[in-house]
C-alpha positions as CSV (number, residue, x, y, z in Angstrom):
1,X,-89.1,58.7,-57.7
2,X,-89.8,61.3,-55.0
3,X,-86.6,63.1,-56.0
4,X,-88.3,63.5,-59.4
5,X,-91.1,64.7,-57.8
6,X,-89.6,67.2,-55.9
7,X,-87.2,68.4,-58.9
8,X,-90.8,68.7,-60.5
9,X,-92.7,70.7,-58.0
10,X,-89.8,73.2,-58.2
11,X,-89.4,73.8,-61.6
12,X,-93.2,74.5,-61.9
13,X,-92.6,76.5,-59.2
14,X,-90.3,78.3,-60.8
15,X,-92.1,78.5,-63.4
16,X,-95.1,79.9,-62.1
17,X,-92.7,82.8,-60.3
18,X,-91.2,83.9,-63.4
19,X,-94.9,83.6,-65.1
20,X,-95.8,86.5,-62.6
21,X,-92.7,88.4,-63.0
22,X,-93.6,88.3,-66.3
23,X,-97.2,89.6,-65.8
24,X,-95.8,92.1,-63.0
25,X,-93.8,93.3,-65.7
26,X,-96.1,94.2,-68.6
27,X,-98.9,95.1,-65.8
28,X,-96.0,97.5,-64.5
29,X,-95.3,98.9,-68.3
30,X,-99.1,99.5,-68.9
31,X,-99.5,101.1,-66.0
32,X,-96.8,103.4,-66.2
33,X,-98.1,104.0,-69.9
34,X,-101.9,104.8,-69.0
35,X,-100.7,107.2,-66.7
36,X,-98.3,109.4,-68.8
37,X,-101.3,109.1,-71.6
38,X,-103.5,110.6,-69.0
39,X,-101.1,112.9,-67.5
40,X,-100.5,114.5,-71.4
41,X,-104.5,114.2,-72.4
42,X,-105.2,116.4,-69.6
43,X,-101.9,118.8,-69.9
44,X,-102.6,119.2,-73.6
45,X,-106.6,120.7,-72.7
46,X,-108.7,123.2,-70.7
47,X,-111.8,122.5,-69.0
48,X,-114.5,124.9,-69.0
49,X,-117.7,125.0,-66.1
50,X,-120.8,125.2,-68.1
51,X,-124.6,124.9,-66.2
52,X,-124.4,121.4,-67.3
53,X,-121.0,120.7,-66.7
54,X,-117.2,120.6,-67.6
55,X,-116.6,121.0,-71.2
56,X,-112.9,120.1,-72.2
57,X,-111.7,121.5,-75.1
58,X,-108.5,122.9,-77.5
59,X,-108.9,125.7,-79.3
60,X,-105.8,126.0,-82.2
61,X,-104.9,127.7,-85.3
62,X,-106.0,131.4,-86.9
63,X,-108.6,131.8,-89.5
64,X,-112.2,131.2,-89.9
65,X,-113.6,129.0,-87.1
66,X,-114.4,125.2,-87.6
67,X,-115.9,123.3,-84.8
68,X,-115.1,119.8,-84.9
69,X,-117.6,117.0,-83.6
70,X,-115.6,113.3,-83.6
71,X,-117.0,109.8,-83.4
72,X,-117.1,107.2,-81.3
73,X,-114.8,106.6,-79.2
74,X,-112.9,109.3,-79.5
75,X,-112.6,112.6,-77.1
76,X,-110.9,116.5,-78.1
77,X,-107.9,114.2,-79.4
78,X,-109.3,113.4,-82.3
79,X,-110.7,115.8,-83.0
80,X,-107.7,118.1,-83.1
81,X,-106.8,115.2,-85.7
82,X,-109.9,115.7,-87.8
83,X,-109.2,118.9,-87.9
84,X,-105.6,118.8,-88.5
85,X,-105.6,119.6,-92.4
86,X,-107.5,122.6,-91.6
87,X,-105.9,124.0,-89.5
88,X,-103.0,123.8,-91.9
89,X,-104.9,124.8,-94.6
90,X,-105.8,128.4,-92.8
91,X,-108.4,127.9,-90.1
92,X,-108.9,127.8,-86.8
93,X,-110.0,124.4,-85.1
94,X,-112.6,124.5,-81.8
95,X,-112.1,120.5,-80.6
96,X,-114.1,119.7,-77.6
97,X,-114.6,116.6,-76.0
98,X,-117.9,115.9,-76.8
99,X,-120.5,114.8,-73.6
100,X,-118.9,111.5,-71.8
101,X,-116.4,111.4,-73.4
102,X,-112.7,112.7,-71.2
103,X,-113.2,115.4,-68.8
104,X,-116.5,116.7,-70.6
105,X,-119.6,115.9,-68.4
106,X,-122.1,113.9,-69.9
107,X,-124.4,116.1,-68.6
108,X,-123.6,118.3,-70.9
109,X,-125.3,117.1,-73.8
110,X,-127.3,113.7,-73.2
111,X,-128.7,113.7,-76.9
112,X,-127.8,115.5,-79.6
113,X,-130.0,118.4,-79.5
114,X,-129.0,119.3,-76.1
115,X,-125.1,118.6,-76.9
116,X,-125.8,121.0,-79.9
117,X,-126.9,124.1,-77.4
118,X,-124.5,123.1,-75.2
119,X,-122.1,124.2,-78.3
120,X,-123.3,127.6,-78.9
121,X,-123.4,128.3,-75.6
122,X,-119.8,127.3,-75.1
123,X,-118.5,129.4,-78.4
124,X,-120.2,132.2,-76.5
125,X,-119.1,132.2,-73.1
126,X,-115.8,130.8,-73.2
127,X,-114.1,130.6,-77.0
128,X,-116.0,134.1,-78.1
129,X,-116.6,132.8,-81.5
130,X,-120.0,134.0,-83.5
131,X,-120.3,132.0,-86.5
132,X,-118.4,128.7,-87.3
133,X,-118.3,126.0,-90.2
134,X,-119.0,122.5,-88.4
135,X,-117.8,119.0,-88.7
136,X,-119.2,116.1,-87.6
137,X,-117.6,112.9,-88.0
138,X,-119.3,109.3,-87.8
139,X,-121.3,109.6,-84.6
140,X,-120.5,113.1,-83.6
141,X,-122.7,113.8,-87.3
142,X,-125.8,114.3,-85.2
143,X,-124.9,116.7,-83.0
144,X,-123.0,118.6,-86.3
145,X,-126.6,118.4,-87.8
146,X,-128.5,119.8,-84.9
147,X,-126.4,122.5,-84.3
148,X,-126.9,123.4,-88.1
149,X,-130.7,123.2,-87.5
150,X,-131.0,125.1,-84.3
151,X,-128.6,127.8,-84.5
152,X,-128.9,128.2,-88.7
153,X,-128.0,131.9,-88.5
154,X,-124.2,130.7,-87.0
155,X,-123.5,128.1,-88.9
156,X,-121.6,128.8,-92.1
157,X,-121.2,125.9,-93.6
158,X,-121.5,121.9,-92.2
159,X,-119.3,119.0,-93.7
160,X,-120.7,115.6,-92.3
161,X,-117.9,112.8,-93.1
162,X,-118.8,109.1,-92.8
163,X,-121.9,110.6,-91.0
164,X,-124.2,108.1,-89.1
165,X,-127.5,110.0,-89.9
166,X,-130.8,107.6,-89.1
167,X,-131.3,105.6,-86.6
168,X,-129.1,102.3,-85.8
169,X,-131.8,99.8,-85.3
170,X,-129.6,97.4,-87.3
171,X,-126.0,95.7,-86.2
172,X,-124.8,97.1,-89.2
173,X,-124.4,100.3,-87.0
174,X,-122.9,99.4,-84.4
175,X,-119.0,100.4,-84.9
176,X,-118.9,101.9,-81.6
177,X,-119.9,98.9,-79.5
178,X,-117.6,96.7,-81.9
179,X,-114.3,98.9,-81.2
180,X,-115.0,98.5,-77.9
181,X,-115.5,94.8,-77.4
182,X,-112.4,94.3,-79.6
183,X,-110.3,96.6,-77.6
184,X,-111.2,94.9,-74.7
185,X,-110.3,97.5,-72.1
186,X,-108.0,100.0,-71.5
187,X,-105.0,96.9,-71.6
188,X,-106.7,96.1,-74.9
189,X,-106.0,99.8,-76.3
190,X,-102.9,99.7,-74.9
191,X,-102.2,96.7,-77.4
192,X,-103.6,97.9,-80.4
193,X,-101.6,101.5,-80.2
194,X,-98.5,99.3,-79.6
195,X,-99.6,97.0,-82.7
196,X,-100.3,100.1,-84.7
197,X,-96.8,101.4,-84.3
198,X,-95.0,97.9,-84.4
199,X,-97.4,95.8,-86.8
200,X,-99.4,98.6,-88.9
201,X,-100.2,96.1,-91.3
202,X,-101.7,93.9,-88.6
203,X,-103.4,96.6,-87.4
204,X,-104.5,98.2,-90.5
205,X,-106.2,94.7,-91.6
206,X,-108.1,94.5,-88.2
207,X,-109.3,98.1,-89.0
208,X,-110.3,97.5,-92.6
209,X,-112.4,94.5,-91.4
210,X,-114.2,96.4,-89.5
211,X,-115.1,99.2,-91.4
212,X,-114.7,98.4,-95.0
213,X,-116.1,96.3,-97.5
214,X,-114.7,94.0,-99.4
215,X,-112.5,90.8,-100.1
216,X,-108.9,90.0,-99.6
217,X,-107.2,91.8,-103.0
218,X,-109.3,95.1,-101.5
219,X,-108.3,95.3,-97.6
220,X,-104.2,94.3,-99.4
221,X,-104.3,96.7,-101.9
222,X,-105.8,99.1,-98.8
223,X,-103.4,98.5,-96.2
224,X,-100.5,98.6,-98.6
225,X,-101.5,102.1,-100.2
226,X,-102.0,103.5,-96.2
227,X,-98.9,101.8,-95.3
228,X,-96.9,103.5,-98.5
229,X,-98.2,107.1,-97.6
230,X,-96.2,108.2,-94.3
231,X,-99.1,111.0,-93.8
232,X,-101.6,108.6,-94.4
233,X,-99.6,105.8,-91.6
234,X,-99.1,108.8,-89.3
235,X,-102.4,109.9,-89.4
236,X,-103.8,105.9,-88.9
237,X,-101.7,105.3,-85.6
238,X,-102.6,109.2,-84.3
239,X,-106.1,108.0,-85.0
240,X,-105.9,104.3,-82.6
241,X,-104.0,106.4,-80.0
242,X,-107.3,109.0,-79.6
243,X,-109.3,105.1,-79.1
244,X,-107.1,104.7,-75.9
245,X,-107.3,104.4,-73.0
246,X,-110.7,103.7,-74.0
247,X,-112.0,103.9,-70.1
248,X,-112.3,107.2,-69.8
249,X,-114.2,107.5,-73.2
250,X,-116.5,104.3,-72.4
251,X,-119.6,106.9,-71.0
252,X,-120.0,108.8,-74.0
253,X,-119.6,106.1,-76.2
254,X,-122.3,104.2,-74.2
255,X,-124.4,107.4,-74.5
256,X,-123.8,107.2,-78.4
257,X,-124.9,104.0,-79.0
258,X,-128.4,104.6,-77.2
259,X,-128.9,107.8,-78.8
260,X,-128.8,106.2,-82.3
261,X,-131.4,103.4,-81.2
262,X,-134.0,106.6,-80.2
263,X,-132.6,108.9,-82.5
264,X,-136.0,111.1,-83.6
265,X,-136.6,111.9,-87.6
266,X,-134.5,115.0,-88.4
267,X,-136.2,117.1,-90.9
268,X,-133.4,117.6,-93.1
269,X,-135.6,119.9,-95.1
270,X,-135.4,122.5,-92.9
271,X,-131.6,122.8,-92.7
272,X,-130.4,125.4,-95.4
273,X,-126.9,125.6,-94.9
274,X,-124.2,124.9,-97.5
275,X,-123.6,121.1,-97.2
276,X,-121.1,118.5,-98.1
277,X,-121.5,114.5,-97.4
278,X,-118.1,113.1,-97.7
279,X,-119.4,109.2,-98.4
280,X,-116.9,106.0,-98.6
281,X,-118.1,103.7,-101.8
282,X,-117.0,100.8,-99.2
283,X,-118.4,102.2,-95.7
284,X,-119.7,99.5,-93.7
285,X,-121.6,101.4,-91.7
286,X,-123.2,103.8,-93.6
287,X,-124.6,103.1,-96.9
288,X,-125.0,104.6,-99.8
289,X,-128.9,104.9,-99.7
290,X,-128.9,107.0,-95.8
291,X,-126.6,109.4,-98.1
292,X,-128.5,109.8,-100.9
293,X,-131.8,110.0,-99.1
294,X,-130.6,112.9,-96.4
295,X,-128.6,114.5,-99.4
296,X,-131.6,114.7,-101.7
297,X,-134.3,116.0,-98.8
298,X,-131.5,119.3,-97.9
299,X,-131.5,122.3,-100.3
300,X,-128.2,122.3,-100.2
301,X,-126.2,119.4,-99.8
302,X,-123.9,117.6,-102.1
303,X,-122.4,114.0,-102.1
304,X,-118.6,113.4,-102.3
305,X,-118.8,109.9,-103.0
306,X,-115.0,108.3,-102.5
307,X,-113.8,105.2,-104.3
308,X,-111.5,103.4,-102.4
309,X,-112.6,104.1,-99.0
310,X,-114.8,102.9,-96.4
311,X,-115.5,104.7,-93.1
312,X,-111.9,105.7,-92.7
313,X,-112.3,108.1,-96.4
314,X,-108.8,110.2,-94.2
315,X,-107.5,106.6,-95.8
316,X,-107.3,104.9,-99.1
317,X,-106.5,105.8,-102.8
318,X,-108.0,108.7,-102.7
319,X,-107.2,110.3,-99.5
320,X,-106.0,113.2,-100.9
321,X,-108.9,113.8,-103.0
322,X,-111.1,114.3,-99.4
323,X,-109.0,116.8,-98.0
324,X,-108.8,119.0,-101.1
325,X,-112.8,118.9,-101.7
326,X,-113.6,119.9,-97.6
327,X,-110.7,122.6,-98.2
328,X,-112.6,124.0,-100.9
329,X,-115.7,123.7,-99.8
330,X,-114.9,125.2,-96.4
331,X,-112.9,127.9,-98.4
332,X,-116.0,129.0,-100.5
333,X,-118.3,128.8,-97.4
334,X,-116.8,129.9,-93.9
335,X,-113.7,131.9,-96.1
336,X,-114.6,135.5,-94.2
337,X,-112.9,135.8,-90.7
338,X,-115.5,136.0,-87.8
């Protein structure tokens, strides 16, 4: 009997010991992972000293200027991915990290007025740029908007795309805070980049879930059209790669999140500039009302509603649809080189 106990007591042992091998492994590959992704975030970008703070930033392509705001998470990575198509399409992309968010200060801009100013100031004294078209993606739409409403005479033309644009008093509106509890850290993000470019249609269903409507024959008809597109699968995993390591991106998300609870009324009926609200038909975050009521109070904003599509409308049926409407649109607005 004691032999078996002892023979026992050493294969746990033994199993415990190659347990934390195990762990000392993966610990050792995700380590060694964050830090290269670190290392080529911060080769791949400048910093620039404002009053308020560093600003980090890429500034790419030739053409008429487009300064991109992105969501949340995100940081200048993805916005060099929002702006991607337009840069191949002829203009030049300004991608900043916007405040807390990377190596920008959230200082910089701790709502989105002062983010805004921050902006102007920033295409003065550091890209040179005079006039822009501007982009604001999900949560980075506020700061788009203000920018349009406080410095009207340099803004060309503003595109607002899944835009989150009242107040999110409700859960309904909470896609930051959701990302980041399911991500669970930056070992989390790690995870769902690796699942994204070993599983994508694991990964794709977890993303439709949370930001699309609708039932089973919708998120598999979704993730098999994304998954069928290379562009569109290319453009899915750059997407969850600008998510991680979602540390360094937690502050300005955290920032985001109580900005839209105290979020003031915009009056939308002071902002003239050419306007185009791209709108997923499935978006579980913004709905179709927000749109139409912003849309209807601007002089001069239209709706591009996509079928298919939720808040991810870079994604879907109709994909290509999106990118040849904000093409044109920024064409006809911000054609004329600064």
């Amino acid at each position: 009997m004691r032999f078996y106990f002892k023979l026992l007591n050493r294969l746990l042992f033994l199993l415990l010991v190659a347990v934390l091998l195990g762990w000392g492994g993966v610990l050792a590959w995700f380590t060694s992972w964050r830090n290269e992704k670190m290392a080529s975030l911060n080769a791949a970008s400048a910093v620039a000293q404002m009053p308020g703070g560093s600003v980090e930033y890429v500034q790419s392509g030739d053409g008429p200027a487009v300064l991109v705001f992105h969501g949340a998470p995100g940081g200048y990575d993805q916005a060099v991915l929002l702006g991607s198509d337009l840069r191949a399409d002829g203009f030049q992309v300004i991608a900043p990290s916007r405040p807390g968010y990377l190596r920008t200060a959230l200082s910089t801009g701790l709502t989105p007025d002062r983010e805004a100013d921050t902006a102007a100031m920033f295409l003065d004294e550091v890209v040179h740029v005079g006039s822009v078209a501007v982009v604001g993606f999900s949560y980075g739409a506020p700061a788009a908007v203000e920018f349009a409403r406080r410095h009207p005479e340099r803004t060309r033309a503003l595109v607002l795309i899944s835009p989150v644009l009242k107040r999110g008093d409700n859960p309904e509106q909470r896609l930051p805070k959701l990302v980041n509890e399911g991500l669970t850290g930056d070992m989390g993000s790690w995870l769902a980049v690796k699942a994204a470019t070993e599983e994508p249609g694991t990964a794709l269903g977890w993303a439709f879930d949370l930001t699309q409507q609708g039932g089973d024959s919708a998120r598999a008809a979704w993730t098999n059209t994304v998954q069928a597109s290379p562009e569109q699968l290319a453009w899915f995993r750059q997407l969850v790669g600008t998510l991680a390591p979602i540390n360094p991106r937690e502050t300005g998300l955290r920032n985001d999140l109580l900005q839209m609870h105290a979020i003031p009324e915009i009056p939308y009926e002071k902002i003239g500039t050419p306007t185009l609200i791209v709108h997923g038909a499935g978006d579980r975050f913004v709905s179709a009302a927000d749109v139409l009521d912003v849309s209807k109070r601007m002089p001069r904003a239209e709706v591009f509603n996509v079928e298919g599509a939720g808040h991810l409308v870079q994604l879907g049926p109709n994909a290509g649809a999106v990118r040849g409407k904000i093409a044109s649109f920024l064409k006809q607005f911000n054609g004329a080189a600064n």
